[in-house]
One Martini backbone bead per residue (centre of mass of N, CA, C, O) as a GRO file, in nm:
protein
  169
    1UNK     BB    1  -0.508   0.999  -0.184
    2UNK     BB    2  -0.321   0.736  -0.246
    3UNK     BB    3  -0.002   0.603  -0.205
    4UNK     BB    4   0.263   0.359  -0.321
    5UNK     BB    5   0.565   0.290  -0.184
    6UNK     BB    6   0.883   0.280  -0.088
    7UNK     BB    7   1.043   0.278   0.132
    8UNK     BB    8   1.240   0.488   0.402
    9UNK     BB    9   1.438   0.549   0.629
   10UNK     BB   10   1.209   0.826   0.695
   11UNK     BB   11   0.955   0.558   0.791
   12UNK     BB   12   1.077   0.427   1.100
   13UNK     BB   13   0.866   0.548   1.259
   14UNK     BB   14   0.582   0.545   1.141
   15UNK     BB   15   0.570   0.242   1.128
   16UNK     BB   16   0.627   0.172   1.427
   17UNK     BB   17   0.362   0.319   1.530
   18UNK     BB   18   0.168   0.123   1.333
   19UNK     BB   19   0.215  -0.104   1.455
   20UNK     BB   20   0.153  -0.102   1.735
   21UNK     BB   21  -0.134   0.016   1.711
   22UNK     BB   22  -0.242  -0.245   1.530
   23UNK     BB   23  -0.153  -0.464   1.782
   24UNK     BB   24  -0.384  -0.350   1.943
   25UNK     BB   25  -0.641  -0.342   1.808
   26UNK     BB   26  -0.621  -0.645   1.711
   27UNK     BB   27  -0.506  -0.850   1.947
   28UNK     BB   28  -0.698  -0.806   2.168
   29UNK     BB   29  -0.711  -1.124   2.335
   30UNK     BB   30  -0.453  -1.275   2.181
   31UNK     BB   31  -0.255  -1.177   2.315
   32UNK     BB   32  -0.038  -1.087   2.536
   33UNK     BB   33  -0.058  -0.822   2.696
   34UNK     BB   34   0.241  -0.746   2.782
   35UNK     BB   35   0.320  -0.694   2.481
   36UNK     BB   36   0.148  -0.456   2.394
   37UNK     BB   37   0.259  -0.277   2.653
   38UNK     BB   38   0.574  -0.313   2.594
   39UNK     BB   39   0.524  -0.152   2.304
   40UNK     BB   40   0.692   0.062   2.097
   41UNK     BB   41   0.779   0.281   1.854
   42UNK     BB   42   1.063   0.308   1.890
   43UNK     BB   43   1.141   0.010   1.884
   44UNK     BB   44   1.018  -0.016   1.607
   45UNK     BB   45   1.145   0.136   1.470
   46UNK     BB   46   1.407   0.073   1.494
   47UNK     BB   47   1.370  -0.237   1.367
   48UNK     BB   48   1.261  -0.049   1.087
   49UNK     BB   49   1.549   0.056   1.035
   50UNK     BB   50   1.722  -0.196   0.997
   51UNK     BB   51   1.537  -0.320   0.755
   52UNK     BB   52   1.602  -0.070   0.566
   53UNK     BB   53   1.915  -0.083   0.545
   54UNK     BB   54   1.981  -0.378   0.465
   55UNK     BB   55   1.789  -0.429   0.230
   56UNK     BB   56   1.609  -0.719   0.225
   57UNK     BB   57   1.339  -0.641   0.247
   58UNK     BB   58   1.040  -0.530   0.119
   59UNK     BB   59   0.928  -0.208   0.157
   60UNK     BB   60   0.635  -0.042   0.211
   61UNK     BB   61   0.364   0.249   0.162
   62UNK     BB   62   0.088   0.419   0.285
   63UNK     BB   63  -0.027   0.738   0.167
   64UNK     BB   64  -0.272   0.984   0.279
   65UNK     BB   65  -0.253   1.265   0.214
   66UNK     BB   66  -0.275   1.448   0.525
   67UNK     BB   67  -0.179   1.173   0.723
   68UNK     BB   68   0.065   0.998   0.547
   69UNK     BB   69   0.132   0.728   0.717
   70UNK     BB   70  -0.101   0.400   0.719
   71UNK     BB   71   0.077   0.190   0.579
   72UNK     BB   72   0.230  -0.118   0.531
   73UNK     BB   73   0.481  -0.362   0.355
   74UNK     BB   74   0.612  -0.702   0.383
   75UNK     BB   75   0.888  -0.897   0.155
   76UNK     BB   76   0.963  -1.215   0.032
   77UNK     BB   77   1.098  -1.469   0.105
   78UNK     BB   78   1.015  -1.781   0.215
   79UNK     BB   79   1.054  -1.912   0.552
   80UNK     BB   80   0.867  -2.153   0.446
   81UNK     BB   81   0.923  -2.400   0.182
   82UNK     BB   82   0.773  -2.659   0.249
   83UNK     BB   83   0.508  -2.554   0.108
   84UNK     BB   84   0.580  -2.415  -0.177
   85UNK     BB   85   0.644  -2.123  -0.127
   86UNK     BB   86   0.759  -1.851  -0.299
   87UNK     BB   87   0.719  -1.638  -0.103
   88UNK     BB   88   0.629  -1.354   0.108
   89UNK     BB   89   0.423  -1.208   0.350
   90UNK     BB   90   0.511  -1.050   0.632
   91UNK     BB   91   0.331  -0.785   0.604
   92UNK     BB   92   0.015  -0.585   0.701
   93UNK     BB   93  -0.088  -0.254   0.769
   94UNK     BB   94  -0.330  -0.035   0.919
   95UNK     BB   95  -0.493   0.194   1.012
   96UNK     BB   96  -0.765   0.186   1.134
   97UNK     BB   97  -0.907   0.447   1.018
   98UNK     BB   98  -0.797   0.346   0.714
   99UNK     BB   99  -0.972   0.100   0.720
  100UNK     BB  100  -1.210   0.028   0.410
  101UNK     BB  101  -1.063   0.171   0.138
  102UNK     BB  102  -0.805   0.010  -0.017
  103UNK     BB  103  -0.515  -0.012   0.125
  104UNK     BB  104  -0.486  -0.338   0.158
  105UNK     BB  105  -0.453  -0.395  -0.144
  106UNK     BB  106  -0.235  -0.186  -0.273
  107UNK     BB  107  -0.011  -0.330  -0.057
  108UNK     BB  108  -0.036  -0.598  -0.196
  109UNK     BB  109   0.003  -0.572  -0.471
  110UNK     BB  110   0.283  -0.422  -0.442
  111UNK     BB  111   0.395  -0.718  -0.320
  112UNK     BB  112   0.345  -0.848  -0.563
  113UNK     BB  113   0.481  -0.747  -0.772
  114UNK     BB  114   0.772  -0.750  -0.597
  115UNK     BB  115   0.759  -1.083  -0.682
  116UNK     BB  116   0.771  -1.095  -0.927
  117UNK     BB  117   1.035  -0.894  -1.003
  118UNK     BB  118   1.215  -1.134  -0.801
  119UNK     BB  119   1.079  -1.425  -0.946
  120UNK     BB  120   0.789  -1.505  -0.782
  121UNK     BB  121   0.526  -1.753  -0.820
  122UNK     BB  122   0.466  -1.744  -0.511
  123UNK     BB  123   0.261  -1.661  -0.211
  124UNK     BB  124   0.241  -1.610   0.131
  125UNK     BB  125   0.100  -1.593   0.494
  126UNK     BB  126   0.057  -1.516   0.800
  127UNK     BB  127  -0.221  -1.523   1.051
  128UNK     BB  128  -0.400  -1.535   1.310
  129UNK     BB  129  -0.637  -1.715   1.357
  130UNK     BB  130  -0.859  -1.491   1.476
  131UNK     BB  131  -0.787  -1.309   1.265
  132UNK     BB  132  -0.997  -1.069   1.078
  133UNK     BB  133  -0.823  -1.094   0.776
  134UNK     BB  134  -0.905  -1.375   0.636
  135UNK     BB  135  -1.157  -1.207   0.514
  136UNK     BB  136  -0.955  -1.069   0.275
  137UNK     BB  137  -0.745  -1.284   0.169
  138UNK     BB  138  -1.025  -1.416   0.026
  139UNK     BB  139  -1.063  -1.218  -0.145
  140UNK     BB  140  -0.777  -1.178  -0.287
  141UNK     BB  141  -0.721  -1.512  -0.340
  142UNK     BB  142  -0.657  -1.655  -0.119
  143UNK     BB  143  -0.592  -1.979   0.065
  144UNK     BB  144  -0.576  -2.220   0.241
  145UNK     BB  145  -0.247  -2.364   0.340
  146UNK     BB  146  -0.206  -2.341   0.667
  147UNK     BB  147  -0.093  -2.453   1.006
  148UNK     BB  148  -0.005  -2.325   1.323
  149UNK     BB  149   0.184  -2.352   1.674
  150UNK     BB  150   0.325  -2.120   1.895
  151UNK     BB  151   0.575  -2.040   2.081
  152UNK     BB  152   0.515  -1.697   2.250
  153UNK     BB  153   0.566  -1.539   2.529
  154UNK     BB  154   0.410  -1.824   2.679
  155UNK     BB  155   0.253  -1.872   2.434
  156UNK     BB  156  -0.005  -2.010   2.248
  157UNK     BB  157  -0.004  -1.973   1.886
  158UNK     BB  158  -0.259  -1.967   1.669
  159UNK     BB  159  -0.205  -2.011   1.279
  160UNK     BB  160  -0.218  -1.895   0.953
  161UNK     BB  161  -0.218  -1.977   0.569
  162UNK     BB  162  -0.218  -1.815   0.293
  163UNK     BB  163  -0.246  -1.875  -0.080
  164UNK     BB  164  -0.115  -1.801  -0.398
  165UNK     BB  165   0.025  -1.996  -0.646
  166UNK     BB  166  -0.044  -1.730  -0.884
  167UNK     BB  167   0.077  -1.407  -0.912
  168UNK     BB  168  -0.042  -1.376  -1.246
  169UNK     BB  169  -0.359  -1.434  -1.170
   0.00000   0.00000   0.00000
């Protein structure tokens, strides 16, 4: 059984294990090598123990039985205003072990439920162009409703942004 909650100050390691973990087996081949190997669960945990003192984004977790802590995602108002979109998905990861089960589905949802509850009716996605997570989104009712390019670390990274419009619908 999955339960979702509300991350907690002593979420802040398995966090950071989660996000590496993930950005290892997902984006590899997608951004630089460099980038991958030089992140560590320590200093993601620690700037995700950060984020969660601050109480600024909406953190939530999801825990599968004796697995423990296996994705999070995170959420706030929309950092790009320009497009139209009140709310924003900044985070949603799972671990690949964990990744087909529905958890992924369940941790979308109370980041919407908590943009609902926040005031927001629309929110947005931003995810790597190449990331095969855009037909998840698109199955959850996104929409492609922007790209753009960034230059990160060295690299130009394309990026695409799903949409909701309607929060309530």
């Amino acid at each position: 059984m999955t339960v979702i909650r509300q991350a907690r100050a002593a979420d802040a390691s398995a966090i950071g294990r989660i996000h590496v973990e993930t950005w290892r087996d997902t984006y590899a081949g997608m951004l630089p090598d460099r980038v991958l190997v030089e992140m560590s669960s320590g200093m993601e945990g620690g700037q995700w123990s950060r984020v969660l003192s601050e109480g600024r984004d909406r953190v939530f977790v999801a825990e599968a039985g004796g697995a423990g802590v296996v994705g999070f995602g995170s959420c706030g108002k929309a950092r790009a205003g320009a497009l139209g979109f009140e709310g924003e998905v900044y985070t949603l990861y799972v671990l690949p072990d964990h990744q087909g089960q529905g958890i992924g589905r369940l941790l979308l949802e109370a980041l919407f439920e908590q943009l609902r509850s926040d005031g927001y009716r629309s929110a947005l996605i931003w995810v790597l162009q190449e990331n095969p997570a855009g037909f998840f989104y698109e199955a959850m009712g996104g929409r492609p409703a922007a790209s753009r390019t960034e230059r990160l670390w060295g690299a130009d990274v394309a990026e695409r942004a799903y949409g909701w419009d309607d929060l309530e619908g």
